[in-house]
BAKEKOL-384667 format. One record per residue: x, y, z of N, C-alpha, C in turn. Coordinates in steps of 0.001 Angstrom, whole numbers, plus 500000, padded with zeros to 6 digits. Example, Ala and Ser with C-alpha at 12.3 -4.5 7.8 and 13.67 -1.06 7.14 Angstrom:
// BAKEKOL-384667
513190494310507800512300495500507800513200496700507800/512850497750507080513670498940507140512900500030507870/
***
This chain:
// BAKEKOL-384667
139899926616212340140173926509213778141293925501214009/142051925927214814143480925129214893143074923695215596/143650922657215022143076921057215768143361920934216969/144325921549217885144341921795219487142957922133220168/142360923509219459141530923494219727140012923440219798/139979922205218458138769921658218218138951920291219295/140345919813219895140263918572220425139854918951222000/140186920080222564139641921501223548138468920972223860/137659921592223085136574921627222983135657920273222874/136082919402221846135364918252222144135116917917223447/136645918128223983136799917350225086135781917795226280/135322919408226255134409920153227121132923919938226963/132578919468225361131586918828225215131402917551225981/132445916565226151132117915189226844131472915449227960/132810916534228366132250916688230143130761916692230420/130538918038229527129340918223229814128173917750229877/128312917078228655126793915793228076127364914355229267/128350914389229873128521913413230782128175914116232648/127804915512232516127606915938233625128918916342234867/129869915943234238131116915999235122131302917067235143/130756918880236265131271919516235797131114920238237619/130964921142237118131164922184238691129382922102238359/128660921553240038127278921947240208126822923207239958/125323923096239747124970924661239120124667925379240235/125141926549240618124823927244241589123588928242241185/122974928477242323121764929247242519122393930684243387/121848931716243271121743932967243777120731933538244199/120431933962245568119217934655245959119926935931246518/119356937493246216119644938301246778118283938649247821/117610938399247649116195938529248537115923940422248504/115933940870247544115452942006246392114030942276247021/113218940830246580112085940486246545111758939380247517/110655938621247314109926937899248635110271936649247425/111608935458247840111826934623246804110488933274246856/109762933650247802108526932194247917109287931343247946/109915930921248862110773929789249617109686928849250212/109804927636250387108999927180250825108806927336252297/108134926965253351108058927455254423106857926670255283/107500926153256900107029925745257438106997925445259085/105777926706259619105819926891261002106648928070260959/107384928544260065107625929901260786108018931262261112/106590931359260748105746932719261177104991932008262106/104684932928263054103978932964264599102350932581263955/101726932071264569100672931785264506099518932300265755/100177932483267034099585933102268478099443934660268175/099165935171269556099250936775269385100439936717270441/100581938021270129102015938702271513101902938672272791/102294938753273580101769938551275236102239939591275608/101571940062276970102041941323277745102890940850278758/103919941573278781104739941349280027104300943127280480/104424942846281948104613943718283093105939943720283778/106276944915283862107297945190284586106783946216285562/107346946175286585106905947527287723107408947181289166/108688947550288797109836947313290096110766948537290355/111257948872291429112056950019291455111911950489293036/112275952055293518112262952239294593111275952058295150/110405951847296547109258951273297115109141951593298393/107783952268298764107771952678300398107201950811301538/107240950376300025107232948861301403107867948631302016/108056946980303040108657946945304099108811945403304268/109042944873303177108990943544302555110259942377302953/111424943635302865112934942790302610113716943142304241/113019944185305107113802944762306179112520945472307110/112943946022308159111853946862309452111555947766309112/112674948728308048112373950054308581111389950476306906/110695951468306678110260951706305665111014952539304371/109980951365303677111047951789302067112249950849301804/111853950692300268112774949398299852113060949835298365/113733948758298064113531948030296424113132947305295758/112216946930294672112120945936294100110386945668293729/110049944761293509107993945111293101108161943630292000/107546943834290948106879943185290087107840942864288734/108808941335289056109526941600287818109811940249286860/109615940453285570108849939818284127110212939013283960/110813937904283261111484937746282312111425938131281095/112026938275279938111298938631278687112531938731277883/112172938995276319113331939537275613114154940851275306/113097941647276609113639943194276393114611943157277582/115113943530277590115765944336279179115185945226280261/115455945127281573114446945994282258115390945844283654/115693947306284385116481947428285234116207948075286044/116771948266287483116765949365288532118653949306288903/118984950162289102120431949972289388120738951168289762/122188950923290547123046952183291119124154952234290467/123998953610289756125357954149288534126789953512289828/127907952969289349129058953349289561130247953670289397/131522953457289889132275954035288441132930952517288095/132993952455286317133230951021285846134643951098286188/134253949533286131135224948340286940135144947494285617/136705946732286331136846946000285363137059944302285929/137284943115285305137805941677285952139327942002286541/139766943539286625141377943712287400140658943375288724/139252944591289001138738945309290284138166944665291349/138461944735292614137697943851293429136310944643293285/135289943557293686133628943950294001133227943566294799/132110944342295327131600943477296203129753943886296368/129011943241297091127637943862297072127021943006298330/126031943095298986125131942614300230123901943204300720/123071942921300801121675942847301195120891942001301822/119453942341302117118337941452302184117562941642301372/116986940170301159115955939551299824115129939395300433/113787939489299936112307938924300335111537939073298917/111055937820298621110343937314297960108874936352297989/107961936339296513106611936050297052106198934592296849/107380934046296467107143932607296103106670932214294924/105685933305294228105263933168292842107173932878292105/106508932497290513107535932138289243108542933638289276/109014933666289310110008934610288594111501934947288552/112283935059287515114038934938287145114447936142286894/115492936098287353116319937838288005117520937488288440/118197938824287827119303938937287757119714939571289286/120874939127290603120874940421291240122522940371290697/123091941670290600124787942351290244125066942920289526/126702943027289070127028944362288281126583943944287251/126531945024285904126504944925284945126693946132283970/126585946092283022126710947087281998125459947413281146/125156948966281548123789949421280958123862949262279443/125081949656279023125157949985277257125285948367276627/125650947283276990125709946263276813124776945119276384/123166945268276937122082944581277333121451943828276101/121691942805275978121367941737274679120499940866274556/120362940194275759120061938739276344121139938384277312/120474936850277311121165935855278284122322935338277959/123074934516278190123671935307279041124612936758278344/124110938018279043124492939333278417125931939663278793/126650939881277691127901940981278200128583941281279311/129057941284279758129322942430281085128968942387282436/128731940825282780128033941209283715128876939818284720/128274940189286344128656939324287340127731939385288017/126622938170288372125643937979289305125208936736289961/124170936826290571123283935894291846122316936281290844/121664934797289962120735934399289714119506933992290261/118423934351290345117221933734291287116130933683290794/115726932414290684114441932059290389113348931106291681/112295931982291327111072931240292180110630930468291829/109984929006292373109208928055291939108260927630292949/107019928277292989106437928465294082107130928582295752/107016927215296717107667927962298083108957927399298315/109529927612296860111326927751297218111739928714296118/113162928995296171113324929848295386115074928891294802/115694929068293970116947928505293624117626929848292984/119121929606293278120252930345293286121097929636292427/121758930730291397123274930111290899123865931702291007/125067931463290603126804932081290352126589932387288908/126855933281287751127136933159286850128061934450286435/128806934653285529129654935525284509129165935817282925/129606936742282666129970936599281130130847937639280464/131884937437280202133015938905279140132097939724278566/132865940169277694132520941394276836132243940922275396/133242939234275814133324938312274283131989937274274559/131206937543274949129794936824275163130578935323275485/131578935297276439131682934252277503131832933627278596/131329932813278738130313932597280444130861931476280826/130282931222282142130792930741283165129775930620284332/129450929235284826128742929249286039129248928760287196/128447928482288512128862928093289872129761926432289801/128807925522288533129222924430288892130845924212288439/131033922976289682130653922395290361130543922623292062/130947923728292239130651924146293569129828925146293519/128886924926293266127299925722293453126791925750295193/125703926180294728124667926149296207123965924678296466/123758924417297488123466922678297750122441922364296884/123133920793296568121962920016295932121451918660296468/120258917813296080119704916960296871119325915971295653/119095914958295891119600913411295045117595913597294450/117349913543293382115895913096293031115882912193292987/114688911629294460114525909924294406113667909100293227/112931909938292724112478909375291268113690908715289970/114280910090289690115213910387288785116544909953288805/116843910315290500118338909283290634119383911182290510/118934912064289680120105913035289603119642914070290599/120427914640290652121196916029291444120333916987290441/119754917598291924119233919092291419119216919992292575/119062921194292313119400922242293347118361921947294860/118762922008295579118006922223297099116858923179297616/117453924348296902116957925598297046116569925996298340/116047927288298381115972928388299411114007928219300131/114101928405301021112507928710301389112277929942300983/110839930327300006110527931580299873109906932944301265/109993931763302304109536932757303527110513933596303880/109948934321304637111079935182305290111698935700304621/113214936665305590113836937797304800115108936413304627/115731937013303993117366936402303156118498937495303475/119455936713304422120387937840303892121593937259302776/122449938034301841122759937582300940124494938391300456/125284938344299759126288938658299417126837938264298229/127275939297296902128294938429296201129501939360295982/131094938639295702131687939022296106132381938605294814/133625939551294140134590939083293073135941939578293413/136711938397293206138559938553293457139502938551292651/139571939590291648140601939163290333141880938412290828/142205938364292290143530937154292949143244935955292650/141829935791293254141948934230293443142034933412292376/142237932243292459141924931179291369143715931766290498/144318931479291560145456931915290327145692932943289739/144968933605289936144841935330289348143796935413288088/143222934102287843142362934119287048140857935056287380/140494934848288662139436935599289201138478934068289468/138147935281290591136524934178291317135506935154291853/134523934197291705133295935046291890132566934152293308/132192934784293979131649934024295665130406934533296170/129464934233296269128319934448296721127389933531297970/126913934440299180125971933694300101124701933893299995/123497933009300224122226933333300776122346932369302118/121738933009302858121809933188304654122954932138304967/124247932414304759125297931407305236126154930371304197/124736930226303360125212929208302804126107929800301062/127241929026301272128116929636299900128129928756298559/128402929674297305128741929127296160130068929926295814/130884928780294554131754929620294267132261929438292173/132297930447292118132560930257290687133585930918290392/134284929715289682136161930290289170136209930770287331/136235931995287217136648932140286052137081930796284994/137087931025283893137692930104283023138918930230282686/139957929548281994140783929546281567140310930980280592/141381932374280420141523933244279482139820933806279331/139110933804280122138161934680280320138418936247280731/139427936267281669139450937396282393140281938225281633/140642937547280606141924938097279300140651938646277961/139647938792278115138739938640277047137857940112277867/137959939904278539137825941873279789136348942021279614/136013942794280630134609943037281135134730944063281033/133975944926281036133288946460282429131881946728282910/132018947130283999130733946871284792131058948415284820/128894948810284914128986950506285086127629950265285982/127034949282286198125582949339286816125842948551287861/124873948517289121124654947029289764123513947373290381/122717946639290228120999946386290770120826944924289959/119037945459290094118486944270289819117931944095288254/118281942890287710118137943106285687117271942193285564/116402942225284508115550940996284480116436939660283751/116189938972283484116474937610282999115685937737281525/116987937646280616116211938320279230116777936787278388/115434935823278132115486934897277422114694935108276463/113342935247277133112337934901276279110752935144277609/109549935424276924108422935614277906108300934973278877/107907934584280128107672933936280791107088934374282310/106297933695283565105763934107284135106645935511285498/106131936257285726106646937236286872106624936804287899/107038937463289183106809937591290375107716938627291197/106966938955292458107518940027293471109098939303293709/109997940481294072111393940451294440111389942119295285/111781941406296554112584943298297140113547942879297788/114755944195298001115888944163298673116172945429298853/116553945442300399116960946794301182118414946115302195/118989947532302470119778947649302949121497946830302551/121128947869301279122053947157299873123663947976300213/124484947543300291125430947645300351126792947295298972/127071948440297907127989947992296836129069948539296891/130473947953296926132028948056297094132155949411297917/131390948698299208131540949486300467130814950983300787/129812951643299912128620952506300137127382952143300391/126474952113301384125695951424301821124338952441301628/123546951290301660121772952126300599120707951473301690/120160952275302108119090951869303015117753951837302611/117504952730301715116594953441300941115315954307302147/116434955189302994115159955503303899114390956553302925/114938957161301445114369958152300586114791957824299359/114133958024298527114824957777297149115921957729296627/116875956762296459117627957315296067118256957536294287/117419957752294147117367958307292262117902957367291310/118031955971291736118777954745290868118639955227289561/119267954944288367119294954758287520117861953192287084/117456953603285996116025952985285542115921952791284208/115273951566283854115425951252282294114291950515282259/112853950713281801111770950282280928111312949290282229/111202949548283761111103948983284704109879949366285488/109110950391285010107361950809284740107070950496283844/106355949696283446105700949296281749105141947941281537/104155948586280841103345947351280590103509946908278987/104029946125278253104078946289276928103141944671276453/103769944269275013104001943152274389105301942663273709/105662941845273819106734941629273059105970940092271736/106873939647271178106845939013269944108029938112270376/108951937804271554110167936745271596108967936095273065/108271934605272262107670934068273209108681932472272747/108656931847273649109818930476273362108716929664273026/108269928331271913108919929163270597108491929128269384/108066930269269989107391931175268690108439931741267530/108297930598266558109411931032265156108724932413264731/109062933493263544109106934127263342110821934861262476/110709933746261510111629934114260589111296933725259050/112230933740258105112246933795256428112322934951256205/111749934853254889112006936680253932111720937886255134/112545938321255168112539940064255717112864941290254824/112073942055255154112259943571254006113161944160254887/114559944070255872115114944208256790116426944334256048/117252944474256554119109945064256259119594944879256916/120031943946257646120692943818258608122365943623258338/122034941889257161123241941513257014124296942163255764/124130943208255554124603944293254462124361943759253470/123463943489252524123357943122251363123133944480250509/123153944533249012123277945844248412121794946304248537/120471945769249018119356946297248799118974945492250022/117478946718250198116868946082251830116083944280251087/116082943376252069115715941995251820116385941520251881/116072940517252890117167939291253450116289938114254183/117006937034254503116797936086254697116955935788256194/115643935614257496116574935622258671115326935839259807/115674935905261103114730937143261782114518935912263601/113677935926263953113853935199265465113683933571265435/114578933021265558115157931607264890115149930893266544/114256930182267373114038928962268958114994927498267896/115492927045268717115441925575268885114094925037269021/114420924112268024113235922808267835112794921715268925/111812921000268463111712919714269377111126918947268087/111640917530268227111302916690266988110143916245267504/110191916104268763108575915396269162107463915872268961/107053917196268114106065917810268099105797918476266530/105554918183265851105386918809264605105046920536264610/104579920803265235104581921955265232105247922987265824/106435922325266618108103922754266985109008922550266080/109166922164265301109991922232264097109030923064262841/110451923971262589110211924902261347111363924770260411/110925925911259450111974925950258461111884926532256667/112497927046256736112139928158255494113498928068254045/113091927431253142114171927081252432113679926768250724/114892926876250199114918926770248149114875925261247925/113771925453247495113670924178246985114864923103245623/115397921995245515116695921814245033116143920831244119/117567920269243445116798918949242961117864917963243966/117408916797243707118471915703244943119852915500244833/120296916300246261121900915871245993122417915049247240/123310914415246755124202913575247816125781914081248339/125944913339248971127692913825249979128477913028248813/128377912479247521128970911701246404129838913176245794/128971914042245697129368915066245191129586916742246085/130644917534245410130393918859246425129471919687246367/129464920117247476128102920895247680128942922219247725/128227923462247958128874924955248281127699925396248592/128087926537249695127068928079249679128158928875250179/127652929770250474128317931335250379126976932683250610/127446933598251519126974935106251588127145935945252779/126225936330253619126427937598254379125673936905255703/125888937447256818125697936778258125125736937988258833/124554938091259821124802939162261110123828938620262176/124417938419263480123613938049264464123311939248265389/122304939504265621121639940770266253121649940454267494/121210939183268094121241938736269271120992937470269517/121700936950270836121747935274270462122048935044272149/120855934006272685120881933570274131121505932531274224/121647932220274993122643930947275826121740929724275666/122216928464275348121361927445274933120641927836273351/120952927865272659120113928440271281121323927558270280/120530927921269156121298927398267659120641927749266270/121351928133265412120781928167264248121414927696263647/120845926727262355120941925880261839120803926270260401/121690926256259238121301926842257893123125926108256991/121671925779255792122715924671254805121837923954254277/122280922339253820121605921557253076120773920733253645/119608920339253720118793919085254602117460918746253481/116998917502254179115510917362253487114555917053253768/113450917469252803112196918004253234111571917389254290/111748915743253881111446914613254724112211914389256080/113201913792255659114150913147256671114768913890257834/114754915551257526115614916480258653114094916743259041/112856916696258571111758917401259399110545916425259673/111662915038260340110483914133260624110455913691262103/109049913993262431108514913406263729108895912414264530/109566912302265335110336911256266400110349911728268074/110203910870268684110327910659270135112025910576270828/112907910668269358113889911030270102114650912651270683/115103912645272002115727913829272015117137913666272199/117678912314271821119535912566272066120535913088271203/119587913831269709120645914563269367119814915749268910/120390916694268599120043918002268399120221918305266987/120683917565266142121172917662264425119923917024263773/118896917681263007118403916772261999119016916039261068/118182914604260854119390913808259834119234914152258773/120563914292257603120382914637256843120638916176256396/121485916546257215121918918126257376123499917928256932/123825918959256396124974919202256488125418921284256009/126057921645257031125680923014256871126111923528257986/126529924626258750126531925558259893125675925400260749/126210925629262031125277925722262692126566927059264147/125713927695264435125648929167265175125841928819266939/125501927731267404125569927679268551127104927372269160/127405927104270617128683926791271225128267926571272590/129198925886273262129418925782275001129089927181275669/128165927810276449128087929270276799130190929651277416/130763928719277978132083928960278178132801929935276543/132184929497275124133016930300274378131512930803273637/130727931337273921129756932139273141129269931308272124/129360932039271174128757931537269723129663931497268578/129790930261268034130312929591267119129714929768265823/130515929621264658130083929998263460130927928285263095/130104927159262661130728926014262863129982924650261552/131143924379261534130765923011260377129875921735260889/129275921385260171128493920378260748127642919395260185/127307918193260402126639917582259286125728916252260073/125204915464259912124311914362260234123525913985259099/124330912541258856123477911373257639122242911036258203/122078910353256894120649909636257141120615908225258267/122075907829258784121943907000259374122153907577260931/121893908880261257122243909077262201123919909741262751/124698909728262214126054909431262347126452910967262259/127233911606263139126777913025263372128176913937263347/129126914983263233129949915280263340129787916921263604/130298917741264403130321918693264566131398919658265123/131565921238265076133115921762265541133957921299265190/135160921649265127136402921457264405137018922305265443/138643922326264845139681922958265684139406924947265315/139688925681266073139843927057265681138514927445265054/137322927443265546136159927986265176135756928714265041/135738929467264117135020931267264314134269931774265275/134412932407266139133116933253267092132418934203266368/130852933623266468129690934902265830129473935550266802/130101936967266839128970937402268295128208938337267770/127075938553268376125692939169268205125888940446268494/126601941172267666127252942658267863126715943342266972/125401943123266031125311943274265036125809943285263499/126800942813263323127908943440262730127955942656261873/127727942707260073127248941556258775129010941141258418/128796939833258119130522939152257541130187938501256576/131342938034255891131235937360254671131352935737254987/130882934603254815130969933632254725130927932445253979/131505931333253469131679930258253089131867929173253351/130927928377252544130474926661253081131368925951252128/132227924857252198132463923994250661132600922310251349/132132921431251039132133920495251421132530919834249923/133696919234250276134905917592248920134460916865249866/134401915982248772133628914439249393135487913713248839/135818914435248465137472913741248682138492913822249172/138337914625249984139422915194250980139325914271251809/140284914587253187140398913458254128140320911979253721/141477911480253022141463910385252116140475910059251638/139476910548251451138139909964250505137132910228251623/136997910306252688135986910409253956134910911438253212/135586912762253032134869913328252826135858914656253866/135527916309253905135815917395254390134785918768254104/134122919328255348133666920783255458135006920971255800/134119922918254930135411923882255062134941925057255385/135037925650256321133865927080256495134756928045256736/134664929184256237134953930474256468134064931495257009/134889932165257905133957933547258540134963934843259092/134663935640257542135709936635257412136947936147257179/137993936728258199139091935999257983139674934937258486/138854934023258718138931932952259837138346931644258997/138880930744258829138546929326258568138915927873259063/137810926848259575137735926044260011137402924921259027/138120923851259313137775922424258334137290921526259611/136408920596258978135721919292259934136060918010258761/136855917239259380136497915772258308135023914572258649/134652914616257407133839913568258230134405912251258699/133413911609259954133838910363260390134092909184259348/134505908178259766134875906984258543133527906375258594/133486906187257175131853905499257038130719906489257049/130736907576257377129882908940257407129551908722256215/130588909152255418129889909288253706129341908198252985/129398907098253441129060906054252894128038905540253189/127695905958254442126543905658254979125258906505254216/125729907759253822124280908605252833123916909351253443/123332910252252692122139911555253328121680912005251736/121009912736252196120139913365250897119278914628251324/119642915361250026120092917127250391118361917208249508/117148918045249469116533918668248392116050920008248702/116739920301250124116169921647250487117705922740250642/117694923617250719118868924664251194117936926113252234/118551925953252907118017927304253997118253926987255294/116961927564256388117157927255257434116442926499258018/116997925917259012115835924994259742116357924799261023/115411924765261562115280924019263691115927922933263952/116315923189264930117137921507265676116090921045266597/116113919890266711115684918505267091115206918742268607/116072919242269146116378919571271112115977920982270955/114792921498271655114603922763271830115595923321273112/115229924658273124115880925496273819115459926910272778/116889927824273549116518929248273458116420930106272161/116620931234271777116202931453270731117493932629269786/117883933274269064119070934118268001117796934553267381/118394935739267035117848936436266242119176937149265126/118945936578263585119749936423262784120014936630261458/120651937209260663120077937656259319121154936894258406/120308936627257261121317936117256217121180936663254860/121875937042253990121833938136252492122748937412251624/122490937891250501123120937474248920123741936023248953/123119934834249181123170933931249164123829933208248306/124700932262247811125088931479246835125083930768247318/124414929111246085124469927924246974124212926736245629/124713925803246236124478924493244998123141924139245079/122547924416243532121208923401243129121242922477242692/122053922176242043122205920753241370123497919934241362/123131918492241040124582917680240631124585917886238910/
***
């Protein structure tokens, strides 16, 4: 053997018996059920029934004359509608719509405006422009809201519907509406105003809100093919009566003195659903979502956490041996979000067993410590983010970067990559994430890396700050087990 390359080789021996080498990566195709460890989540409750049973009506609830719209309507994670077909419109088209409301004061959240039947996801959904309303016993509260086609939104504030100072609390919260009596009501959209950006304007009895498009929203395009009444699709929660007659949309007016054959979607029915907030219900799935070469994957209905409660934090993940931000970490595989509400996050990468899933009374950050890894959420203004992210053991937190990938919940599986150098950014440390053809870097803060964390788990896990809930798949996994 030539002495070049016996000196080769020695030299690959040092490395090795000295450990200096590329970490050993692990592979899960989820084939099979990998017995990940796992905690909190799978559901432990049963399913709840939601009722729906709203639609045309010989009552006399919202107006004098007989016959209306509207009855008995659920929040939930399904969709559920009454609406009048029209012909789609777009954020070019003016709109417009007006009625009377009468309501029973009981709980219940509803959508009233346009929207798009083929679209229907969740909160905030696709396609749509409405007057939000929720009951809270004998008031009821109103907002303004939007959302593209690119799952991005937009609400009333800061010129909403009135608000009133909480003398406890010291903040601003809505005023709201008396649940007595009838309401009369209006919302109205101007692709002129606001610069040509578009605005959206809405009254209940007089009183106005107004909501201005965002910067390059109206460039990101809508279409509306429906407008009635949609439920509010978060997650389970309590019902109540809603009617409205003498509905008026971009100038054809509905009295309902006879049926008039609305268009209808799962708005008789009594079911169960399985999206109760929050009820985890993810890990191994015999499912396909995120294209992996065989059914089994990693994934499924993923709530925000609360640290204050042990049994609000979950998390389903490969057990490692201990690594630090001293050295690089990697993962890599397949990603598809099926559906994903406003306020939500998923969280998947490196954390540990202890330190990211321990019991505290704090809620000012939403990162377990000791994470470093993706996380799925964003501002509802740009949807959902596919984004770098990390939090030491001392707290010290970094998240988003410039040019962030958008995940949207289109179903649709991508390829992705994690790599975190602890030498980049002069020594700080650098995430590097890819999604498809799109990649974002985050440096960490100064002193971040020095400060520590410690990795012994890889998968997914809950954030700290609850809220809403994604439903999400992950396949053919690659990821660092060892230093």
């Amino acid at each position: 053997m030539p002495k070049q390359t016996l000196i080769v080789n020695a030299m690959l021996l040092i490395v090795c018996v000295s450990g200096v080498v590329n970490a050993e990566e692990r592979k899960q195709s989820f084939d099979k059920d990998p017995g990940w460890e796992a905690h909190n989540n799978r559901p432990k409750d049963a399913p709840r029934t939601i009722r729906q049973d709203f639609g045309f009506s010989k009552t006399t609830h919202a107006g004098g004359k007989p016959s209306e719209m509207g009855g008995f309507i659920t929040p939930a994670g399904e969709p559920a509608y009454y609406a009048k077909k029209i012909t789609p419109k777009s954020f070019d088209h003016s709109l417009s719509a007006s009625g009377t409301l009468a309501c029973n004061g009981r709980a219940f959240h509803a959508l009233i405006g346009f929207f798009n039947a083929g679209t229907l996801n969740e909160w905030r959904t696709p396609n749509t422009i409405a007057l939000r309303i929720s009951g809270r016993g004998d008031v009821f509260y109103a907002w303004l809201e939007y959302c593209t086609q690119r799952w991005r939104a937009g609400g009333d504030d800061p010129k909403g519907f009135p608000t009133v100072r909480d003398p406890e609390t010291g903040r601003e919260q809505l005023k709201g509406f008396t649940s007595k009596g009838v309401h009369r009501w209006s919302l109205q959209y101007d692709p002129k105003a606001n610069n040509g950006r578009g605005s959206v304007t809405a009254s209940i009895d007089g009183v106005q809100a107004v909501c201005h498009l965002a910067e390059g929203h109206k460039a990101d395009g809508a279409t509306f093919n429906r407008f009635g009444l949609l439920n509010l699709m978060k997650s389970a929660d309590d019902g109540g009566a809603i009617w409205m007659d003498d509905i008026t949309v971009n100038g054809e007016t509905e009295d309902f003195g006879r049926d008039p054959g609305w268009d209808q979607l799962h708005n008789r029915r009594t079911y169960t659903t399985q999206i109760i907030r929050p009820r985890f219900d993810f890990g191994y799935s015999q499912s396909r979502f995120a294209g992996g070469k065989n059914a089994g994957e990693l994934g499924g209905l993923v709530f925000r956490g609360d640290c204050r409660y042990p049994a609000k934090m979950a998390s389903y993940a490969d057990r490692l041996e201990d690594l630090t931000l001293e050295k690089p970490l990697k993962a890599s595989g397949k990603v598809c979000l099926t559906r994903g509400v406003t306020d939500s996050s998923v969280l998947i990468g490196f954390f540990h067993a202890d330190d990211s899933m321990a019991v505290n009374p704090s809620q000012e950050n939403g990162l377990p410590k000791c994470f470093l890894g993706i996380s799925t959420d964003g501002p509802s203004r740009e949807g959902f983010l596919f984004a770098p992210t990390y939090r030491n053991k001392a707290g010290e937190r970094g998240q988003g970067a410039d040019k962030v990938p958008h995940l949207y919940p289109d179903g649709k599986a991508q390829d992705w990559t994690l790599n975190y150098s602890p030498s980049e950014a002069g020594g700080r440390g650098q995430i590097t994430v890819t999604l498809g053809q799109h990649t974002t870097k985050l440096d960490l803060g100064a002193g971040h890396k020095l400060a520590g964390a410690r990795f012994n788990r890889f998968g997914l896990i809950t954030t700290w700050v609850d809220g809403n809930s994604q439903t999400i798949y992950f396949d053919d996994l690659t990821y660092t087990a060892k230093h």
